[in-house]
Steps between C-alpha positions, in 0.01 A plus 500: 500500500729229354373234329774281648345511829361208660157570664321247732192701589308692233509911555165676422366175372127503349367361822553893619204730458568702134582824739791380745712358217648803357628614849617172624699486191659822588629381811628169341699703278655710808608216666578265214765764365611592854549112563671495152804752618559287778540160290534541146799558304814561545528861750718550780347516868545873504343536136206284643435747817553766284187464276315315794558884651364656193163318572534668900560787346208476288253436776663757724333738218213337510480517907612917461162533246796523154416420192727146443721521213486147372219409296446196744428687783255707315291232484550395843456812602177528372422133612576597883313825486179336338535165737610704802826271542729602766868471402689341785395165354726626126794613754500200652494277183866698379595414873464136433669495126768718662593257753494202205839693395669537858415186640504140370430302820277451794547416803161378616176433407374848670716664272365386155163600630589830600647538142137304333367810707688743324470290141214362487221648752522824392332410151221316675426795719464710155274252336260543836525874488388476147193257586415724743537198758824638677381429921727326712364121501514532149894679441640190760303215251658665214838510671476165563467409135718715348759372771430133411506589103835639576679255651309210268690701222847505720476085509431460119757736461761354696745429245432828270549730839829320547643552159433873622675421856237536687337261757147538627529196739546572819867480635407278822254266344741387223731422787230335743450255186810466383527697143754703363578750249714276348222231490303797291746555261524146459127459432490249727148409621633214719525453922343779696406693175170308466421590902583845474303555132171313696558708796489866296179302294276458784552830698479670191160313403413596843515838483329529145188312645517731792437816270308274283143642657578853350316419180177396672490882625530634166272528228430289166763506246786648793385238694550232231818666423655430842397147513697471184802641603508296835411172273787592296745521760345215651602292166835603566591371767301174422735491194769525722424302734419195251840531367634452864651832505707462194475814389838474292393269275117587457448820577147532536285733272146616467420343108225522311345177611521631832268757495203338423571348814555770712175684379296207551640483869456884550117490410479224701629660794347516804 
């Protein structure tokens, strides 16, 4: 994993039983690097695909009962066979960083969710599968938060996704309030910018509290560790929200005074 990388939410943090940490860290490190072909450097599209493929061919070995070749998927490997992980939720994870290299824009809001399913979901689904909490009520509380930690990094991340010409705003809300590309690549926060930043805040908020009850169904430390992450994401989009949507100017960033903060507000959770 790069060092340069930015993380908001902590990945097999202590608050995780001693156990779950090794293989949650496995699965980071699938879909960190996977993520990483689809953003970093300097590739072509068709060099991207190409060793996003060599992952699908990886777990088409895995699905056939083949020994992987990269030392990776070893480890997954042995991570899915002990944890009894099922792999459409990996196929659909390459799905998702796939379609960050063929398409840039979106049309409507229904289609950045169906992408947060494909990007985001999937690794909440695993982390339930792992707990050994993976029933129904408990997959569409986890969606919700992994949905709503999604797109609270796609508004702090405005400007950076730009740079990388892609927009996860939806096409007909920026014109219901009046906002442009242009107006993005001008890092102007000004007129209907402010409307439409407030507007993704609160239905985003929304959604995290609506997945927020998942960590009273869990036990102890997982428990604890899911009222942090929503408390994190929650101090997001405060942060953004306090700078009026200005995003450009102060993008907002989980420090370390924060997460005193956001631990204090997780154990005091209802």
């Amino acid at each position: 994993m790069s060092v340069e990388h930015y993380e908001n939410f902590p990945v097999a943090s202590l608050l995780l039983p001693a156990p779950l940490r090794r293989p949650v860290s496995v699965i980071y490190r699938f879909a960190r690097s996977a993520d990483d072909f689809a953003d970093e450097g300097d590739l072509t599209p068709p060099a991207r695909l190409a060793l996003l493929d060599g992952y699908r061919t990886e777990l088409d070995r895995l699905k056939a009962g083949r020994a992987p070749a990269a030392p990776l998927f070893r480890e997954l490997s042995e991570v899915i066979a002990s944890h009894h992980l099922p792999l459409a939720p990996f196929y659909d994870l390459l799905d998702a960083f796939s379609q960050d290299v063929i398409q840039a824009r979106y049309a409507s809001f229904a289609e950045v969710m169906a992408y947060c399913r494909r990007s985001a979901d999937p690794v909440g689904r695993l982390m339930l599968c792992i707990y050994g909490r993976s029933d129904e009520n408990n997959m569409v509380c986890s969606d919700a938060i992994c949905s709503a930690l999604q797109l609270a990094n796609f508004w702090q991340d405005v400007e950076i996704d730009f740079l990388k010409n892609r927009i996860y705003l939806p096409q007909d809300e920026m014109e219901r309030f009046g906002v442009s590309e242009a107006q993005i690549g001008a890092r102007d926060a000004s007129g209907g910018w402010r409307d439409l930043m407030r507007f993704q805040i609160e239905r985003t908020r929304a959604l995290m509290l609506s997945g927020a009850p998942l960590a009273a169904r869990l036990p102890g430390r997982i428990g604890l560790e899911i009222r942090a992450v929503v408390q994190g994401g929650l101090r997001i989009l405060e942060k953004i929200e306090r700078v009026q949507g200005d995003v450009f100017r102060h993008r907002p960033m989980l420090r370390a005074l924060d997460w005193p903060l956001v631990f204090c507000r997780a154990l005091l959770a209802p």
